[in-house]
C-alpha positions in Angstrom: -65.2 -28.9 30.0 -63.1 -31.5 32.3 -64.6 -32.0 35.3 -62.5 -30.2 38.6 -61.9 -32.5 41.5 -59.4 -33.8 43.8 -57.6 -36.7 42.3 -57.0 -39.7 44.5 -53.5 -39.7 44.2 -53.6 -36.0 46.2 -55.8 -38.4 49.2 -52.5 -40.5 49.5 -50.4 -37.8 49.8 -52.6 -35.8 52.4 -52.4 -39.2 54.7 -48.7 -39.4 54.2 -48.3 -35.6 55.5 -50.8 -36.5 58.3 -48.4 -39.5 59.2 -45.6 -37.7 59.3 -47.0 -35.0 62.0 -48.0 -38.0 63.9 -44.8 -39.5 64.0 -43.4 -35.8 65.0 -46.1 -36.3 68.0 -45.9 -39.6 68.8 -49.3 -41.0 67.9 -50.4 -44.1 66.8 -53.5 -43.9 64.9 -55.9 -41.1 64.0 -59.3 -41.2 64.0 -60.7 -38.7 61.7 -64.2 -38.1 62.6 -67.6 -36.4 60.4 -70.9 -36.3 59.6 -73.5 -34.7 57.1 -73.1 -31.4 59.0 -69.3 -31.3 60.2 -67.9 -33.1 56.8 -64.5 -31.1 56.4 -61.9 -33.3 58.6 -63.7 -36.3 57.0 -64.1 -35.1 53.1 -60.4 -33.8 53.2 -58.8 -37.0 54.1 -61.1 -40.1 52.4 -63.5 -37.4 50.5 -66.5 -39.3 52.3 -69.0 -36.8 53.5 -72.1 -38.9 55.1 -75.7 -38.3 54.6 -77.7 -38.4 57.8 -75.4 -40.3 59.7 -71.9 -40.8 60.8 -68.8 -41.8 59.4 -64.9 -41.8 60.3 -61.5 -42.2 58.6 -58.6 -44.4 60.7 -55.4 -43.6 59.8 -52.4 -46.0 61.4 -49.1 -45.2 61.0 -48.5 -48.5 58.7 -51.3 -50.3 56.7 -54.2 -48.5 54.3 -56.7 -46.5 55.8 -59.8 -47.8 56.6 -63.5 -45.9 56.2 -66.4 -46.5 58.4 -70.2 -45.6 57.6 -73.4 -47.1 58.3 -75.9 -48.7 56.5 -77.7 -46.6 54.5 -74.6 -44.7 53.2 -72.8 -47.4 52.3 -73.5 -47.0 48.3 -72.4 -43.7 48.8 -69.5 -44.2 51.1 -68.5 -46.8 48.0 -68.9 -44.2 45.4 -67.0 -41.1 46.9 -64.4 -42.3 49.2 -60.8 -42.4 48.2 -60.2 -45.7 49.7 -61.8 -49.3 48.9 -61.6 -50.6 52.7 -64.9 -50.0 53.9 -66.7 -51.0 57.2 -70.0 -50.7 58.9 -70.8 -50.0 62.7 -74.0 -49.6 64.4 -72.7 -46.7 65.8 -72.7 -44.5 63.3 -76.3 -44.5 62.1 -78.7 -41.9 61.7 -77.4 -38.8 64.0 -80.6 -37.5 65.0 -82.9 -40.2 66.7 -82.2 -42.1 69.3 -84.4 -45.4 68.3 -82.0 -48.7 67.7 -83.0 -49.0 64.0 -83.1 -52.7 62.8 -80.9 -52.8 59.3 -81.4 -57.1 58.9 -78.8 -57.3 55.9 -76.1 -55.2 57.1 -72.7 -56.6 57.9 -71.1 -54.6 61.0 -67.9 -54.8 62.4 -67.5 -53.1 66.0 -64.8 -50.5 67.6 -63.3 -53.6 69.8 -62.9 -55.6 66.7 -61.5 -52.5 64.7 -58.8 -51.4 66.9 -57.5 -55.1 67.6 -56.9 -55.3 63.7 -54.7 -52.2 64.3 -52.3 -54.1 66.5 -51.0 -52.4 69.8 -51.0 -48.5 70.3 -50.7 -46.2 73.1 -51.6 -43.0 72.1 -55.1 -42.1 69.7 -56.0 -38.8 68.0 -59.6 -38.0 67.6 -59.5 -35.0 64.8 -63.8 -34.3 65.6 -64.0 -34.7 69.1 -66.2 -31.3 69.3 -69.1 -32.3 66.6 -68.8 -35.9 68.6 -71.4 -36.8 70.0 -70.8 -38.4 74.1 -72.3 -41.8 72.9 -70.1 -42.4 70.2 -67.5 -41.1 72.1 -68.0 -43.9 74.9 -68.2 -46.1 72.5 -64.6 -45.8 71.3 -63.1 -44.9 75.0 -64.6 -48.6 75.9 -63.1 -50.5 73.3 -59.9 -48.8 73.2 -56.6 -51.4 73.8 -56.2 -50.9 77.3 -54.0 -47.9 78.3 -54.5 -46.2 75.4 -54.4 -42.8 75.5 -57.2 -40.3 73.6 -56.0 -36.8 72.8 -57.5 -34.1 70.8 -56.2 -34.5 67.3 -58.2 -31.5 65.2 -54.9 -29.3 64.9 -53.6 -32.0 63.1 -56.0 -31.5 60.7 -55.8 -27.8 60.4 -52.5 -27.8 60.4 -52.8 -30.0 56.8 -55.7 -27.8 55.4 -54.0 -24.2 55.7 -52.4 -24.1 52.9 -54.2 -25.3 49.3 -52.8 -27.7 46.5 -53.7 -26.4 43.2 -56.2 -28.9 43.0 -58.0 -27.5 46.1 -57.5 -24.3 44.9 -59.3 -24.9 41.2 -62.2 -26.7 43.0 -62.4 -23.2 45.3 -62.3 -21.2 41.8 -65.3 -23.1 40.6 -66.9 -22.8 43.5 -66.6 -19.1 43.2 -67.3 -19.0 39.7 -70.6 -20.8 40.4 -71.1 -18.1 43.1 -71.2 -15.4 40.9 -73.1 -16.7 38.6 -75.6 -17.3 41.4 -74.9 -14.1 43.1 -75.8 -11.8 39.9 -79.4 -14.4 39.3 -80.4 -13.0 42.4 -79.4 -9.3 42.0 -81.5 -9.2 38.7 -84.2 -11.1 40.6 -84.3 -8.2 43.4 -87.2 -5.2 42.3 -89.8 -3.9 44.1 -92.7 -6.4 44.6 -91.0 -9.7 44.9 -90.1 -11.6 48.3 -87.0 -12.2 49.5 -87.6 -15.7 49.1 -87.9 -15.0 44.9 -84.3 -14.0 45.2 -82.8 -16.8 47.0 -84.8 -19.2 44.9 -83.1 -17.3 41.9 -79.7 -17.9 43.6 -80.3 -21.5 43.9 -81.5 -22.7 40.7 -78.5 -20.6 38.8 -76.0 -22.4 41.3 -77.2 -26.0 40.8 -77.6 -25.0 37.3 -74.1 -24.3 37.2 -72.9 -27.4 38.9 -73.0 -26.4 42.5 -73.1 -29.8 45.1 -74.3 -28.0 47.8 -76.0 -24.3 48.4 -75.0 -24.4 52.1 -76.4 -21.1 53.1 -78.5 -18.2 51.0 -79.2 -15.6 53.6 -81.2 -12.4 52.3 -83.0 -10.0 54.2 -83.9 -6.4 53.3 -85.6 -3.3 54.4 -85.8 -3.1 58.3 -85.0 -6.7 58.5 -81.1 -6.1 57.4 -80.7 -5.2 61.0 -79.2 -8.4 62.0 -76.3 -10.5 61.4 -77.8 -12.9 59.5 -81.5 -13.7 58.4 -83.5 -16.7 56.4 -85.1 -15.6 53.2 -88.9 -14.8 54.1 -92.0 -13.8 52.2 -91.4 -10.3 53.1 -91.6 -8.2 49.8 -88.9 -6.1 48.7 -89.7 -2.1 48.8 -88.5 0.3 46.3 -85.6 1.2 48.4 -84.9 -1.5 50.7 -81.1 -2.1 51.1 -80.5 -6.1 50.9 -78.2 -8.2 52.3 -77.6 -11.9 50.5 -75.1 -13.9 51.6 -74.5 -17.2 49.3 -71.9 -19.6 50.2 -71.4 -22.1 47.4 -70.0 -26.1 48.0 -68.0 -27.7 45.3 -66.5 -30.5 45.7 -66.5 -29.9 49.3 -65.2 -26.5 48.8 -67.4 -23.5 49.8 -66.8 -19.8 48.6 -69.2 -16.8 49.9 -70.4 -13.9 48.4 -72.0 -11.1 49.5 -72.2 -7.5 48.4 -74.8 -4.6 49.5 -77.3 -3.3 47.1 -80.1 -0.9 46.9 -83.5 -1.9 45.3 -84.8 0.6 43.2 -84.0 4.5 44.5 -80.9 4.6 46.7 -80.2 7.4 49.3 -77.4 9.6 50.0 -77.1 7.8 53.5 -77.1 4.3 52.3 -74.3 5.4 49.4 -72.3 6.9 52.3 -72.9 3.4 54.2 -71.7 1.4 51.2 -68.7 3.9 50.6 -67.7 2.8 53.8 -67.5 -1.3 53.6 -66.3 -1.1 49.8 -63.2 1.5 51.4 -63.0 -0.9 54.3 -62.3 -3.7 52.2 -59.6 -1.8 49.9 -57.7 -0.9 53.0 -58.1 -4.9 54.4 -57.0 -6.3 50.4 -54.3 -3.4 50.5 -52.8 -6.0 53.8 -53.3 -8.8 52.2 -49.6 -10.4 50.7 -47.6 -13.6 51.9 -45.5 -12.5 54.7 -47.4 -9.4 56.3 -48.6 -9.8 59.8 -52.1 -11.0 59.6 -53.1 -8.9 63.0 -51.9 -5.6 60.7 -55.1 -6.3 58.2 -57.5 -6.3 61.3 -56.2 -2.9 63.0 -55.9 -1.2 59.7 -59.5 -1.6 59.4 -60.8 -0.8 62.5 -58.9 2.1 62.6 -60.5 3.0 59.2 -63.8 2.2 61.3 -63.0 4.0 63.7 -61.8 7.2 62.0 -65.4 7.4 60.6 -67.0 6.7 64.1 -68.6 3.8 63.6 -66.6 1.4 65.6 -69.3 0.4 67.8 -71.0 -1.4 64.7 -68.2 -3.5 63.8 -68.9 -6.8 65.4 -66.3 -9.4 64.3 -62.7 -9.5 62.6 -63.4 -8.6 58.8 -61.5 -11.7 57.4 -61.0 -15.6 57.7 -60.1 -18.4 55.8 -62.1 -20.6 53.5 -62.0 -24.1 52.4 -63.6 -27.1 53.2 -65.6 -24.9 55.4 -67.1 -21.2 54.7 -65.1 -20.3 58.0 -61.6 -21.9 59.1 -58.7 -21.2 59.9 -57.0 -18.2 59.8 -59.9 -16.4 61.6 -56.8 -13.4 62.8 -58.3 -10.4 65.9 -55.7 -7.3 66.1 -53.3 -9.7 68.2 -52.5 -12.5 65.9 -49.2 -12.7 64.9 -49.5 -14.9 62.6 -48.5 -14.3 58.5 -50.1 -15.0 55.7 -48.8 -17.5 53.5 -48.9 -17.9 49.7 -51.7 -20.6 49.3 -53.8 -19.7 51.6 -57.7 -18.9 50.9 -59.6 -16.2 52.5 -62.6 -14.5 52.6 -63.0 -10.8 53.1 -65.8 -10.3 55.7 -66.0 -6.7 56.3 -69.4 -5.7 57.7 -71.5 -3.4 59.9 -74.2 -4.4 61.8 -77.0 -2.0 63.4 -75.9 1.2 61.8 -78.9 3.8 61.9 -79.1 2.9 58.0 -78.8 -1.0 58.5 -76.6 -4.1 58.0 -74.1 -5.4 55.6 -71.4 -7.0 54.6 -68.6 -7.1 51.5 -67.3 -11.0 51.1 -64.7 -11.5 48.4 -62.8 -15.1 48.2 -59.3 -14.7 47.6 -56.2 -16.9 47.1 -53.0 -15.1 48.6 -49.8 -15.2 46.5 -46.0 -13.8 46.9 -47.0 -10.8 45.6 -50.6 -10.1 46.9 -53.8 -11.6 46.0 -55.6 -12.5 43.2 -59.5 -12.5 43.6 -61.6 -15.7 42.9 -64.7 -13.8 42.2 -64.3 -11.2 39.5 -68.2 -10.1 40.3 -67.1 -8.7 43.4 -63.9 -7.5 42.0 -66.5 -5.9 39.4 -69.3 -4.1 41.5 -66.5 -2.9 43.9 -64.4 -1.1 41.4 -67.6 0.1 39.7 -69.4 1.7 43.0 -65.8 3.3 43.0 -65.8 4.8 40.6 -69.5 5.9 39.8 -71.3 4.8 43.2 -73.8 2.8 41.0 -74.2 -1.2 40.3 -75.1 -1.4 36.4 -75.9 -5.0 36.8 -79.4 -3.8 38.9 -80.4 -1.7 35.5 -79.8 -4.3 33.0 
């Protein structure tokens, strides 16, 4: 099977858009900032994502764009990034010490020496300025041309990563396809007498198995310790039953899809049926919303209306969708206010969950692509169990 990835054709035309919103805001260069733990900005616009330390994307409004890493991540920087020119600065090495760490053969360049190559600017977006940290921030400020202007530049970047190319979009099917895979490992690993920890290592070894690059979360938790919001796999062992709630987000490509879906290990009672009846109707009534053009705010009240019709408002914590991408949470993230529509193109992830109900904790995650007409569901297992508990209340893939 070919391999699904974002061509580097798609990386020109991403800095092209980004160009033309800042000529539409009169900015001179962008400085597109990451690291190993806030890659998204970063990934989407050079495809770099760092290990351990720091890297950055400058975009001018003439001229190529230029990469910076550090050191240790140069071979890496070299092998992902969409664009050849590559520089080093001290400043960007390993994020967490604070030792000056001697690299003898490395050949830096610095901010001053950077931004002069530019030529004269006035006015500099920073798309990153909130996973910056204050050094490296000082660092830039003082080396800046002088009256040069800093302003926050990470709408710019959302603004760009709202809607998906089909690319994106094929790399956010795999990822989901990987999900599932990984999702129904670790339901057939859940019976009485293993550890939550048994389940989450099933989940992991089906998903690199599958070709995941990155398991960025696996949160299970069962029994008394679903009452949370989330929860780490322990050594805690699973009860005949125990309700358990998994959540598995999947990274391909730098694309990340989450599942999650409640289950019963072993003999299920009334009560927890009637709890699971409730999320899986929850999340018909949210997908029932969910077509380019409607109001996104409609989804969110027509929910917690639903919640609140069955009295169980005060366990419904957060809005029960948001978008997903090149991180497990962006943009839309829409309350009962937002105004906003959705689009065809975008990518979402159902989130529809209660948390400290007298039975416990859970959630229904589904990632979805929105079209003109509706939706169309990236993971047919959750598409799967949720029609099937509909139907019969029971999950055939814990029996086989």
């Amino acid at each position: 099977m070919a391999r699904i990835e974002i061509p580097k054709s798609e990386f020109r035309e991403r800095v092209d858009r980004l160009r033309q919103l800042m000529d539409q805001r009169g900015i001179d260069v962008c400085f597109v900032y990451g690291d190993e733990y806030r890659k998204e900005n970063l990934r989407y616009i050079s495809n770099y994502w760092p290990i351990f330390e720091r890297g950055a994307a400058i975009i001018s409004r003439n001229g190529e764009p230029i990469v910076l890493a550090a050191p240790e991540g140069e071979m890496v920087c070299k092998e992902m990034s969409a664009w050849p020119d590559i520089r080093l600065v001290p400043d960007f090495m390993c994020v967490t010490v604070t030792d000056d760490i001697e690299y003898p053969f490395a050949h830096y360049t610095d901010f001053k020496t950077l931004f002069r190559g530019l030529g004269p600017f006035k006015k500099i977006a920073i798309a990153g300025l909130d996973a910056m940290s204050h050094d490296v921030m000082l660092a830039i400020r003082n080396n800046l041309p002088e009256g040069a202007e800093i302003v926050d530049g990470n709408d710019l970047l959302m603004e760009l990563r709202k809607k998906k190319s089909a690319n994106e979009i094929a790399c956010l099917k795999e990822a989901a396809r990987i999900g599932d895979e990984a999702y129904k490992a670790l339901m057939k690993a859940a019976r009485p007498g293993r550890t939550e920890n048994e389940l989450a290592a099933a989940a992991h070894e089906a998903a690199y198995r599958e070709g995941a690059e990155l398991v960025p979360f696996c949160l299970v938790s069962s029994g008394q310790r679903v009452n949370t919001i989330i929860g780490r796999a322990t050594n805690k062992v699973i009860e005949d039953g125990d309700m358990v709630m998994a959540a598995l987000a999947i990274q391909y490509q730098g694309y990340v899809t989450t599942i999650n879906f409640p289950f019963v290990v072993g003999k299920m009672s009334e009560e927890q049926k009637a709890f699971i009846d409730l999320l899986v109707e929850a999340e018909a009534i949210a997908l029932s919303h969910l077509k380019a053009g409607n109001v996104q705010g409609d989804l969110v009240r027509a929910v917690k209306q639903f919640f609140a019709k069955h009295n169980v408002s005060q366990y419904d914590l957060y809005p029960p969708m948001h978008g997903c991408g090149l991180a497990e949470a962006e943009s839309p993230y829409p309350n009962e206010s937002t105004t906003g529509v959705f689009t065809a193109g975008m990518t979402v992830n159902t989130d529809v969950s209660l948390f400290g109900h007298p039975v416990g904790s859970n959630r229904v995650e589904e990632s979805l692509l929105i079209t003109e007409d509706g939706y169309e569901s990236m993971s047919p297992l959750v598409r799967g169990l949720s029609e099937e508990w509909r139907k019969s209340r029971k999950l055939s893939i814990l029996e086989s």
